[in-house]
N, C-alpha and C positions, 0 to 999 in steps of 0.2 A: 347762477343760483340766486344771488341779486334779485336780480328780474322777475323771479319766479315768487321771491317772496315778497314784493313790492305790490304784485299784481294779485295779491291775495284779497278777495273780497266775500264775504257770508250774505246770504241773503234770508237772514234770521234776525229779529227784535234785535235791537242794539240795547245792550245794559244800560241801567240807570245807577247813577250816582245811589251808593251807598248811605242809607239816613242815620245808621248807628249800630256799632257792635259789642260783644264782648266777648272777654276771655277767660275761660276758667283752667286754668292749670294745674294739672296734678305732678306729681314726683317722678313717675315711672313715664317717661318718654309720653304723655297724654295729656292732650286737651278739648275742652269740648267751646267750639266757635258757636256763635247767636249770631247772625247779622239782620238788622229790620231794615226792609225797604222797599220801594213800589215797581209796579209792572205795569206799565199800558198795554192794555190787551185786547185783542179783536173778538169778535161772539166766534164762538163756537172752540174748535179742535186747532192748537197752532204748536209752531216749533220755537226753543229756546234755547240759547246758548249762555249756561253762566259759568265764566270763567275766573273770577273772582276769590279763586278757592286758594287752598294749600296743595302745595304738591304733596304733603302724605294724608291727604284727607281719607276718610276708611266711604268708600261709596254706601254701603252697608247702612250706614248710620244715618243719612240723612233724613231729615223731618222738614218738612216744607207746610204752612198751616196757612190760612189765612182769607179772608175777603170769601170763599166758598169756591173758588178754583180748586181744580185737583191734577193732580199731574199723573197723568193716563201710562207716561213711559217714562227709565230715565236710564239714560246709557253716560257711561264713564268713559271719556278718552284722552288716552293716554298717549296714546302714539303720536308724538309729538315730531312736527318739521324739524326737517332734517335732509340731510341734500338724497343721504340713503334711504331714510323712508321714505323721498316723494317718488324717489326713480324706482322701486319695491312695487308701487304702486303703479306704476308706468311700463310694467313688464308686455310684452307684445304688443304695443302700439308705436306709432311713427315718434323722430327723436330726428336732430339735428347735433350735431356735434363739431364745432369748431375746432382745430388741434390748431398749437403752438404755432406752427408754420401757413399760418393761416385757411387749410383746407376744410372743405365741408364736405362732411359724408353723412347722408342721409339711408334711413331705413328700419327697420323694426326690434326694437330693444328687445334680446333675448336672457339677455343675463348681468346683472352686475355684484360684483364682488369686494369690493370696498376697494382695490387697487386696479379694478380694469372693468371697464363694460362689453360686452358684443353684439353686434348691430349687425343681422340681412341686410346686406345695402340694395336698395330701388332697384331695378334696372339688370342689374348680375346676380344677385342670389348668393353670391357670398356669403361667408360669415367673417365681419371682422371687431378683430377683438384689437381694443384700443386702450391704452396705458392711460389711469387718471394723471400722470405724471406728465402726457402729454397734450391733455386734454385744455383748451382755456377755459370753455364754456359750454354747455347743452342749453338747446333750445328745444322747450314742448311745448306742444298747441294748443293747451291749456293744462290750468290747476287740478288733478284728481280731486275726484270727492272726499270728502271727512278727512278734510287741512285743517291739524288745529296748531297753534303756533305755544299753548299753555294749556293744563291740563282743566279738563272742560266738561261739566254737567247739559248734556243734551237734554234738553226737555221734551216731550210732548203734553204741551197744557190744555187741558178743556178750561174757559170760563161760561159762566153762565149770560154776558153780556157783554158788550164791549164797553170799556171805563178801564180806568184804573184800580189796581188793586193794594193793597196794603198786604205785605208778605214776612213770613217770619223764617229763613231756614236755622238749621239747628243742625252741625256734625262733631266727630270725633275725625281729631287729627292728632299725627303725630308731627314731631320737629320743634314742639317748646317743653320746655326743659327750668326747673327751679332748684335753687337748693341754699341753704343760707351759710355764711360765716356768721361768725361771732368773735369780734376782735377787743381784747379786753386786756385792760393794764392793775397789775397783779402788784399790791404794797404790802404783802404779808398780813393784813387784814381785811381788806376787801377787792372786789375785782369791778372797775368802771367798764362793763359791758355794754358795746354796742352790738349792734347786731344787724347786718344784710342781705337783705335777697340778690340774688346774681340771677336772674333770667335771659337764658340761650332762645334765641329762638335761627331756628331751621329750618322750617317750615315751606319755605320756596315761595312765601309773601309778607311783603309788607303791611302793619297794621297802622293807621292814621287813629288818635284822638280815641281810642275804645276803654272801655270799661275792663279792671283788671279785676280778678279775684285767682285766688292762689288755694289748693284742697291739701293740708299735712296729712298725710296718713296713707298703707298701705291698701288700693283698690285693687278689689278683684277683675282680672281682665281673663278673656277667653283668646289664645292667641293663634290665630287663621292662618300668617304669612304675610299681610297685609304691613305691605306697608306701615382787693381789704381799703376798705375805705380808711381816710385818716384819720389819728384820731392824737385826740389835745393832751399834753403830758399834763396840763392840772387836773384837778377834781372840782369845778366848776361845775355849778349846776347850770343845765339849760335853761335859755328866758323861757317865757310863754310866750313873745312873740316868733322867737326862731320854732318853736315846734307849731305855731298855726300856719306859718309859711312852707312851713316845706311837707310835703307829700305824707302823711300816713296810711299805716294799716287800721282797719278795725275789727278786731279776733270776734269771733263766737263761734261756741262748739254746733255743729252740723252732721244729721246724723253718726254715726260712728266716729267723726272724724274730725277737722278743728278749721275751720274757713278763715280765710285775712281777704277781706276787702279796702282795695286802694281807694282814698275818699276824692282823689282828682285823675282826670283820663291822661292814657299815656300812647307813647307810640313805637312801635318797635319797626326798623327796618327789618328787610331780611337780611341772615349772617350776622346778627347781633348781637350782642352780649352788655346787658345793661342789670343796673345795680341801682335799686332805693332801699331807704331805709325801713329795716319790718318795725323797731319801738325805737321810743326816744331812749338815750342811756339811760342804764339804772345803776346803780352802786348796790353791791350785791355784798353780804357779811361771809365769805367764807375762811376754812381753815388749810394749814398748808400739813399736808401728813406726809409719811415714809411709811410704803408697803411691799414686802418681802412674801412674793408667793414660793413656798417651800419648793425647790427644785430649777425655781428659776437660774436667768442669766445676772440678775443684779435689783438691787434695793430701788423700786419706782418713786420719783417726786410727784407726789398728788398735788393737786387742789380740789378741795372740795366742796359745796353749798348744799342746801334742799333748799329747792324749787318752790320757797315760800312768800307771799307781802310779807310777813316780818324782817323777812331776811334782804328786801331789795328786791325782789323777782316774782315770783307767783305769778307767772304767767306760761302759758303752753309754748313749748320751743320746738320746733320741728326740728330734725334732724340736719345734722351738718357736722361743719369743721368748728373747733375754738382755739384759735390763736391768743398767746398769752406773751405781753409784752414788760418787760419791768423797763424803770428808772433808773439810770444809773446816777452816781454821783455829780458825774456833769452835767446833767440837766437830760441826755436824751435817752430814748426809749429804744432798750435792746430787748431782741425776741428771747425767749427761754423756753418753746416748744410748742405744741400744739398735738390738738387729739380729735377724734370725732367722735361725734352723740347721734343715739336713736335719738325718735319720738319721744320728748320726756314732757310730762303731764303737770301741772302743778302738784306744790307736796311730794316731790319724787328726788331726790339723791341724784347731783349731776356731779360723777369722779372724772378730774380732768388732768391726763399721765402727762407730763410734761418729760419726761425722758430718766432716765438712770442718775441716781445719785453717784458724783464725783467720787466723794470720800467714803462714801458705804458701804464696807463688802461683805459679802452674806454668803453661802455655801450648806448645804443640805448634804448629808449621807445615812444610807443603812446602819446603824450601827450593830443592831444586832437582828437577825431572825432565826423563829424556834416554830420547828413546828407542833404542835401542843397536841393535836389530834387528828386521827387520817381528816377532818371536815376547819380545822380549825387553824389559824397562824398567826403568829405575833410578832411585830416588826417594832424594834428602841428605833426611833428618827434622833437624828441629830443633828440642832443649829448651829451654826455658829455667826455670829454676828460680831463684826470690825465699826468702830468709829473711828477713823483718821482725819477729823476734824476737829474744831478747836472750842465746838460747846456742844454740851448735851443733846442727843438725839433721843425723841419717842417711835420706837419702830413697830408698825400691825405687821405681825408674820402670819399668813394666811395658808390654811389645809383644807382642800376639798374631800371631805370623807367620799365612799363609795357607797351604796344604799346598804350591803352587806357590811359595813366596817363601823364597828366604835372606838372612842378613845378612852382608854384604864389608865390611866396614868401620865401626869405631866407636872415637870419641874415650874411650870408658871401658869397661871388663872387661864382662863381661854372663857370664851364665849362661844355659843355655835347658831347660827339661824335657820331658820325652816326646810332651805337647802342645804343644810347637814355642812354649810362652811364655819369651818371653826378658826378663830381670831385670838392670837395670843398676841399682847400688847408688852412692852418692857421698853424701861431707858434705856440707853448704851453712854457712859462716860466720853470726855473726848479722848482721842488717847488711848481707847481700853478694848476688851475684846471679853463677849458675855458666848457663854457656851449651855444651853439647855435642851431637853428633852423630852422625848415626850415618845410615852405606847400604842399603839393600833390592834387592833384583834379584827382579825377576819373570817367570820362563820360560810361555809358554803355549805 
């Protein structure tokens, strides 16, 4: 098999060095590659081979522009060497086969199966069927045609002249992959957020020195079949010269959606998983609450900001994980949960659940239901709320009404918003246990 693949030779244009790429990367398994660079080309109608691509590139998509060439034909292949696809392709012609014990049997491949071949031998007309187990090597008398060794854009190009051409292609592929943390240390008044991109890429190529851009937002795709960084327990502000040195994004919104361009080139092996940073830290003003959605398992520890400059932030966060680290007494930084965020926009409210309150305990029941008329029914809910802690707690107990249902009646203020959620807010003592309620009416 060696031999076979050693003796592989195309007698098609040999690729030119690549002059410069880029990458746009979306959320959803999608990216769309640029690569610029030249062709030397003979007059008239000629064949090309560029292999240079991704193994999940979409054929479909390709854009090829430039210098006033046009590419007449272009076949996709796929069917990559392999000892089964050469011998596939070798079916009813001459084969040599050496076996372990050094014998050569010659004759006309009829079948192979991934554990044995059979072979007419010359001379007798046999059929023999020969074990790959016992096989050391086949010899063939030449390469089949359309040997590709990586997966490959066959071209047929017309040029108008022979020279060199300046060429632009342009595909979608799949196999890179983005999505950000947000790793941030929580002092009961503000959170020193950092924030990084982690990009996968998959893709079955390496990319040398290309230009990066990253798209937040959810695109529409048509689908065919086709294929924690560290971070410093102070609150130190960053210099200006550590952020002109190291790699930025630069945000602006782009149609529907919110673009980060990397302002220096990067490179990505294949199977890679690499990590810069999207903004420099910010110190972010949030508040720390206790929320109790009725029916629940238990009292949520929030954190929470809006997505303000006043507040440290104002800026677009694409969607991800937030990891939330406190200080302890001895100097280091222990986790206390994590959560993950949509797309959240500037001016928008980011709740970050860090897990169940310890000392909290919260419990919901029917207390009473009437039914008032064959169309009508009223239902007493009843809280109860536990502080087993040693200072005062403010607890939001949250009820999503139903579009038919209002509330008549409640032991404590509430608030409701445009979604019909309504928010009753109350201290709880340390020590003490607050019991209220509150009426529903449901019209059908």
């Amino acid at each position: 098999m060696k031999h076979i693949l050693l003796a592989l030779a195309l007698s098609l244009v040999l690729l030119p060095l690549l002059a410069e790429e880029w990458i746009t990367i979306y959320n959803d398994d999608l990216s769309l590659v640029r690569s610029r660079f030249e062709l030397d080309l003979q007059n008239g109608r000629q064949e090309y081979n560029f292999d240079d691509i991704t193994n999940r590139i979409n054929p479909a998509s390709v854009i090829v522009t430039g210098g006033g060439i046009r590419v007449a034909e272009q076949n996709y292949e796929y069917d990559l060497a392999g000892k089964y696809q050469i011998m596939a392709k070798y079916l009813d012609r001459e084969v040599m086969v050496i076996t372990k014990d050094q014998s050569k049997l010659r004759g006309i491949l009829k079948f192979t199966d991934g554990s044995s071949i059979g072979i007419i031998e010359n001379g007798t007309g046999r059929l023999l069927v020969i074990s790959d187990s016992e096989t050391q090597w086949i010899q063939l008398a030449e390469l089949p045609a359309n040997f590709y060794t990586k997966p490959t854009l066959h071209w047929s190009l017309i040029a108008p002249k022979a020279g060199k051409y300046p060429v632009q292609m342009t595909y979608l592929s799949g196999g890179f992959s983005w999505d950000v943390t947000y790793n941030t240390v929580w002092d009961e008044k503000t959170l020193l957020l950092n924030s990084w991109v982690t990009i996968n890429n998959r893709s079955g190529r390496a990319f040398d020195d290309v230009n990066l851009k990253l798209i937040a937002g959810d695109v529409n795709q048509v689908y065919t079949g086709y294929n924690g960084a560290g971070m410093a327990a102070d609150r130190m502000k960053v210099s200006a010269a550590y952020e002109a040195a190291a790699p930025s994004f630069e945000e602006k919104a782009f149609h529907d959606f919110h673009m980060y361009t990397l302002d220096q080139k990067v490179s990505f092996a294949n199977n890679q998983t690499k990590q810069l940073e999207l903004y420099a830290p910010q110190n972010v003003k949030a508040t720390a609450q206790y929320e109790y959605p009725v029916y629940s398992n238990g009292v949520k520890s929030m954190i929470k900001f809006k997505n303000t400059a006043e507040n440290g932030a104002g800026k677009p966060m694409p969607k991800g994980t937030i990891k939330v680290y406190k200080q302890d007494t001895d100097g280091n930084l222990e986790f206390i949960g994590e959560d993950s965020i949509d797309h959240t926009s500037k001016n928008e409210e980011v709740a970050i659940n860090t897990g169940t309150a310890f000392d909290l305990v919260a419990s919901t029941r029917v207390k009473e239901q009437k039914q008032v008329s064959q169309r009508v029914t009223e239902r007493l809910i009843q809280v109860t709320l536990k502080n087993n802690s040693e200072t005062k707690k403010t607890i939001n107990i949250t009820h999503q009404l139903d579009t038919n249902t209002t509330l008549i009646q409640s032991d404590l203020k509430y608030t409701k918003d445009s979604n019909d959620k309504v928010t009753f807010t109350t201290d709880v003592d340390p020590s003490k246990e607050l019991i209220f309620t509150f009426k529903e009416r449901s019209e059908y």
